[in-house]
C-alpha positions in Angstrom: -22.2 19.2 -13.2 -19.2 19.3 -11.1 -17.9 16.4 -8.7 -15.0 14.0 -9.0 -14.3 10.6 -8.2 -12.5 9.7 -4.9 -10.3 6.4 -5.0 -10.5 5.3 -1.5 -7.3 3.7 0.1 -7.7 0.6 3.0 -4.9 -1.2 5.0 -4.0 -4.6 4.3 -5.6 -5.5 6.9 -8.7 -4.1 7.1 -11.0 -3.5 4.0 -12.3 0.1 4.6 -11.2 3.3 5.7 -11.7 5.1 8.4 -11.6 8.5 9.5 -12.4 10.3 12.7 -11.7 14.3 12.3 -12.9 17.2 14.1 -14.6 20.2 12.4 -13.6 18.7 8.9 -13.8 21.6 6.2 -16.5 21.4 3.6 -16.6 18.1 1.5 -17.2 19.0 -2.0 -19.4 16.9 -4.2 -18.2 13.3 -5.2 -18.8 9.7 -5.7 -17.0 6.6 -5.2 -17.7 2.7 -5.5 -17.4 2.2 -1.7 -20.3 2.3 0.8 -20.0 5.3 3.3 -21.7 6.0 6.6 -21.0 9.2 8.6 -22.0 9.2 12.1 -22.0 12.1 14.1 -19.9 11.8 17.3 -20.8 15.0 18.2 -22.2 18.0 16.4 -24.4 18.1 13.2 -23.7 18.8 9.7 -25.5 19.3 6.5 -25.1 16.8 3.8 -26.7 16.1 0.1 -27.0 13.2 -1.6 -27.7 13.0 -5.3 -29.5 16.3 -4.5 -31.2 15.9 -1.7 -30.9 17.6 1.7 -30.1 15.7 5.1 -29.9 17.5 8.2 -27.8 15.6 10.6 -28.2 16.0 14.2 -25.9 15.1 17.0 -25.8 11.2 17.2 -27.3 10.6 14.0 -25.9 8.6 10.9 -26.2 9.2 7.4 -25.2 6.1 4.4 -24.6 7.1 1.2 -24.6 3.8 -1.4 -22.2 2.7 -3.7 -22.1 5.5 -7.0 -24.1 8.1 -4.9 -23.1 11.8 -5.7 -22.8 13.3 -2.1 -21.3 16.3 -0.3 -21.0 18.4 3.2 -21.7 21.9 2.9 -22.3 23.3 6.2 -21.5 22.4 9.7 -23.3 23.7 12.9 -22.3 26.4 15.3 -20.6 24.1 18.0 -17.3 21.4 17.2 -18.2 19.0 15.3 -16.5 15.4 15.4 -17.5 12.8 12.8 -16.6 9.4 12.0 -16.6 8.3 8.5 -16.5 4.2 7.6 -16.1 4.0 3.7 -16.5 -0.1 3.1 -14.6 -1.1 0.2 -16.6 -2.2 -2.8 -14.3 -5.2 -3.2 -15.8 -6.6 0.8 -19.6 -5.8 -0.2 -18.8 -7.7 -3.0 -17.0 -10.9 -1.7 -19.7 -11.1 0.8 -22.8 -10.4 -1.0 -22.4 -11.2 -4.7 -25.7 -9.7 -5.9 -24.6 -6.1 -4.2 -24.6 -4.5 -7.7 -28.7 -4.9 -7.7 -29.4 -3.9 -4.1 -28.7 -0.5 -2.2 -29.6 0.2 1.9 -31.7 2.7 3.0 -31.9 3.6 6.5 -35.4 3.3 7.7 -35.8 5.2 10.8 -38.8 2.9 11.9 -36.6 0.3 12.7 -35.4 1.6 15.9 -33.8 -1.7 16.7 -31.3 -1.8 13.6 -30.8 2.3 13.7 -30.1 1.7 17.7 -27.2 -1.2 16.8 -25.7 0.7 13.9 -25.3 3.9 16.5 -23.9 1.7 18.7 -21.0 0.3 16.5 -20.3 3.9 16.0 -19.7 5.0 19.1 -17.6 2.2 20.3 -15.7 2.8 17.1 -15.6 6.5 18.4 -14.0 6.0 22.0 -11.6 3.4 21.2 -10.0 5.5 18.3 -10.2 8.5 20.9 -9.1 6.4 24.0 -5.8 5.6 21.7 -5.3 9.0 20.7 -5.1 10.2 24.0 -2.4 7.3 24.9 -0.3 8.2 22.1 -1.0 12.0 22.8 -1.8 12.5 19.0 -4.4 15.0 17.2 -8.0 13.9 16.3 -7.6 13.9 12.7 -7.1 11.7 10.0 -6.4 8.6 11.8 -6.4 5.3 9.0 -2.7 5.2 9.1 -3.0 5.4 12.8 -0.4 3.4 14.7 -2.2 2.1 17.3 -1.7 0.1 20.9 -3.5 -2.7 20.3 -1.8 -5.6 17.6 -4.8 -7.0 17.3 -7.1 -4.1 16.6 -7.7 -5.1 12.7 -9.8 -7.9 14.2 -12.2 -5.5 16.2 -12.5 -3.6 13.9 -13.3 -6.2 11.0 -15.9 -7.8 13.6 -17.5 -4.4 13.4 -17.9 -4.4 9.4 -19.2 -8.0 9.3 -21.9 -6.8 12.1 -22.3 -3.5 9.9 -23.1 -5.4 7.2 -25.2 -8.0 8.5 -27.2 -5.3 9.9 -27.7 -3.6 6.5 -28.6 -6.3 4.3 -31.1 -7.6 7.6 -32.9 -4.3 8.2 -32.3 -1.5 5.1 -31.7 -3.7 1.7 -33.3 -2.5 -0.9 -33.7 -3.4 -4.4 -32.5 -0.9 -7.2 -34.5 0.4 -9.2 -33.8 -0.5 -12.5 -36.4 1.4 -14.9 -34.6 4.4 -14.0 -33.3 5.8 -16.8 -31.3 9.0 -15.8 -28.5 9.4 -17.7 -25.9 10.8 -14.8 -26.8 7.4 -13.5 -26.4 5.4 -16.2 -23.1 6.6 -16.9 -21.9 6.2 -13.5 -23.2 2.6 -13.6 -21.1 1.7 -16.5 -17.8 3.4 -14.9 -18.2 1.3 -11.8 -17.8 -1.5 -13.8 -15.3 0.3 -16.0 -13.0 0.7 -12.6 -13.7 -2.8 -11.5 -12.0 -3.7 -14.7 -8.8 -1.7 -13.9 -9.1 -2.6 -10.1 -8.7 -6.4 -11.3 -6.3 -5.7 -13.9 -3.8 -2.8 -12.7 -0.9 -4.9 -12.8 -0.7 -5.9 -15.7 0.1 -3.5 -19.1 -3.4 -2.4 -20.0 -4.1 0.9 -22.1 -6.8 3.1 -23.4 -7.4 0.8 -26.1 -7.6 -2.4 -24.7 -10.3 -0.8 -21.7 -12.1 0.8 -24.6 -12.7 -2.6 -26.8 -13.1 -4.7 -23.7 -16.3 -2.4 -23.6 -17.1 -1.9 -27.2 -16.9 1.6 -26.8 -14.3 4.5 -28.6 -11.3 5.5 -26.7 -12.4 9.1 -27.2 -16.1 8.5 -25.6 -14.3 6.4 -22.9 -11.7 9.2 -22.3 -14.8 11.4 -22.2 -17.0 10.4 -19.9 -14.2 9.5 -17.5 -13.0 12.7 -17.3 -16.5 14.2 -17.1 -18.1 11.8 -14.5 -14.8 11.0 -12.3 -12.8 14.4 -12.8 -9.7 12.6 -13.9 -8.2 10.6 -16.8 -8.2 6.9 -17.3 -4.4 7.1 -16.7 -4.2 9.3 -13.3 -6.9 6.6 -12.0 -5.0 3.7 -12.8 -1.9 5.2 -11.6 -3.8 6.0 -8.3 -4.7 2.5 -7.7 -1.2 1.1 -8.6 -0.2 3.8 -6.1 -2.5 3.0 -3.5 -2.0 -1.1 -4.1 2.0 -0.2 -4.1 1.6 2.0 -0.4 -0.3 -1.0 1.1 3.0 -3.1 0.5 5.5 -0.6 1.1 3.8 -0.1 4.8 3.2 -3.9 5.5 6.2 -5.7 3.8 10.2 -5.6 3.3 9.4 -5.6 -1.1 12.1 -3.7 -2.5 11.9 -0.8 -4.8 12.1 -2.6 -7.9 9.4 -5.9 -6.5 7.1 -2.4 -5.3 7.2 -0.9 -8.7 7.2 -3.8 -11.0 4.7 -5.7 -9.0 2.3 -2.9 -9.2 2.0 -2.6 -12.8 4.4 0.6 -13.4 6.7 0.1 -16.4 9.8 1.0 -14.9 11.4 2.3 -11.2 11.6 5.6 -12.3 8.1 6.2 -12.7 7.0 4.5 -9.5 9.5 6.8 -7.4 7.9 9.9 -9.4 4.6 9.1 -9.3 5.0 8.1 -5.8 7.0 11.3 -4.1 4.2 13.8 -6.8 1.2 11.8 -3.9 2.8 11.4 -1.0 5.3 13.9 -1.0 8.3 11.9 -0.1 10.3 9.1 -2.2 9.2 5.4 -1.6 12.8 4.5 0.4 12.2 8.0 2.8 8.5 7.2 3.0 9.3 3.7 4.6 12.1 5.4 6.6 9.7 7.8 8.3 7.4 5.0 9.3 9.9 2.7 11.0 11.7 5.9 12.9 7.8 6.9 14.0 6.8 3.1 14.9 10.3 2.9 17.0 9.6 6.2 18.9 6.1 5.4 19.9 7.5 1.6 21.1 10.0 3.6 23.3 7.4 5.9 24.7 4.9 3.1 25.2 8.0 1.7 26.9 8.9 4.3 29.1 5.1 4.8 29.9 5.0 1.1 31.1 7.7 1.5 33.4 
C-alpha cells in the first residue's frame, strides 16, 4: 500500500484550488479530504480511483470524493491540458452539513447535469487562459495567479456554488455504510482525526491530547497516520499552520511575530524555518517577491493601456 495524503492550500478568498497545467507528469497515488474534478481541456489521460480504471477522453470529466485513493498514470500521445478544481472540505461542509454520509457519482445518463458541469469547466478554462496570455505567463500552476480582474474571486466562487448545486441535484449518492473494508475505515476515522487539527491548529495541541480526544494510544495514532497519510501527526499540523500562516502573509500586512504566533508555532524561529524548508524563501523575502511581482505586472498593465 503506498499513497500519501495531500494537504490542499486555497486563497482567502476562494475556497478551493485550482490548477490548469499542460502535460502534467504522472500523479502518484493519494487521498485528501477535499472533493476533486479533473476535466479534460484537451487531451485524455488515464486515471484510478480506489482501483479502478477510468479512461478519460478529450472533454470529459472525472470526480473523485472526499477520502478517495486516486492517481494519473498515463497520458495520451497528443498535449494534454487539464483543469483540476479541488473543493475544500471545510465549503462542502458549511453548505451541506450531512456531506460526511453522501458522495456524487457522475451518472452519464444525465446528459443535462454532465452537459452543465462541462460547461463550467470550460469557461473556467478560457478565462484562466485568456489571462495568461494578457500577462504573457506559462500555463502551469496558476492558484497563486495574479490576475487582471479584482473581482475574479466572485466568478469564480459563483462557479462552485453552481458546481455544487449541480452535484448534490443530479449525482448524490448515499454512502454505503455496511462496508466494512478496513483501508476505508481507517481513512474515515483520519478525516475526522484532521478535522480535529484543522479546527484546532492554533492552539498548543500534542500527540497526546489528539490521541485521548479519540480514545486511542499515541503509538496506534502515530501509526496509522504515518501509514495511511505518509507523514507524521507533527509535519501535518505544521503543514496546515503553514498553509493558514501563507494565506495571511499573501493577503495582510501581519507581522512576523502576529504570522507565527497566530498560527499556532511556539516561537518566530520556527515559523521562519519551517516556512523557508516549504517555500524556499524566508517569510519577510517571500512577501518581498510578491509585492515587487504585483508592482511589475501593474506597470505593464499600465504601459499596455496606454
Amino acid at each position: 500500500m503506498n499513497y500519501n495524503y495531500e494537504i490542499v492550500t486555497t486563497t482567502k478568498n476562494i475556497p478551493a484550488k485550482i490548477i490548469l497545467h499542460t502535460s502534467p507528469g504522472i500523479v502518484p497515488s493519494h487521498w485528501h479530504k477535499d472533493l476533486e474534478l479533473t476535466f479534460s481541456y484537451q487531451g485524455s489521460f488515464i486515471s484510478y480511483v480506489n482501483g479502478e480504471i477510468f479512461s478519460i477522453k478529450n472533454k470529459q470529466l472525472i470526480l473523485v470524493n472526499s477520502g478517495a485513493v486516486h492517481s494519473i498514470t498515463d497520458y495520451g500521445e497528443d498535449v494534454a491540458t487539464t483543469i483540476t478544481i479541488l473543493i475544500s472540505y471545510a465549503f462542502l461542509k458549511n453548505n451541506y452539513s450531512d456531506i460526511d454520509n453522501i458522495e456524487f457519482k457522475l451518472d452519464e445518463s444525465k446528459e443535462s447535469g454532465i452537459k452543465r458541469l462541462n460547461d463550467i469547466f470550460e469557461k473556467i478554462g478560457d478565462m484562466y487562459i485568456q489571462d495568461m496570455a494578457i500577462n504573457n505567463t506559462p500555463l502551469v500552476f496558476v492558484e497563486d495567479q495574479k490576475l487582471n480582474d479584482e473581482f475574479h474571486h466572485l466568478k469564480i466562487n459563483s462557479f462552485l456554488y453552481e458546481l455544487l448545486y449541480i452535484l448534490l441535484s443530479d449525482f448524490l449518492i448515499k454512502k454505503d455504510l455496511n462496508i466494512e473494508l478496513k483501508t476505508i475505515k481507517h481513512l474515515e476515522r483520519l478525516k475526522v482525526i484532521t478535522e480535529f487539527i484543522d479546527k484546532n491548529y492554533k492552539d498548543n495541541i500534542s500527540l497526546d491530547e489528539i490521541a485521548s480526544n479519540y480514545e486511542i494510544s499515541k503509538e496506534y495514532l502515530s501509526t496509522i497516520f504515518k501509514k495511511y497519510m505518509g507523514i507524521t501527526v507533527g509535519t501535518y499540523l505544521k503543514g496546515i499552520r503553514l498553509n493558514s500562516a501563507y494565506r495571511d502573509l499573501v493577503n495582510t500586512d501581519y507581522s512576523i511575530n502576529q504570522l507565527a504566533f497566530d498560527n499556532g508555532f511556539p516561537n518566530i524561529k520556527s515559523f521562519i524555518n519551517s516556512f523557508k524548508e516549504y517555500y524556499g524563501k524566508t517569510p519577510y523575502k517571500y512577501k518581498k517577491d510578491i509585492e515587487n511581482n504585483n508592482k511589475f505586472l501593474d506597470e505593464k498593465q499600465y504601459n499596455t493601456s496606454l
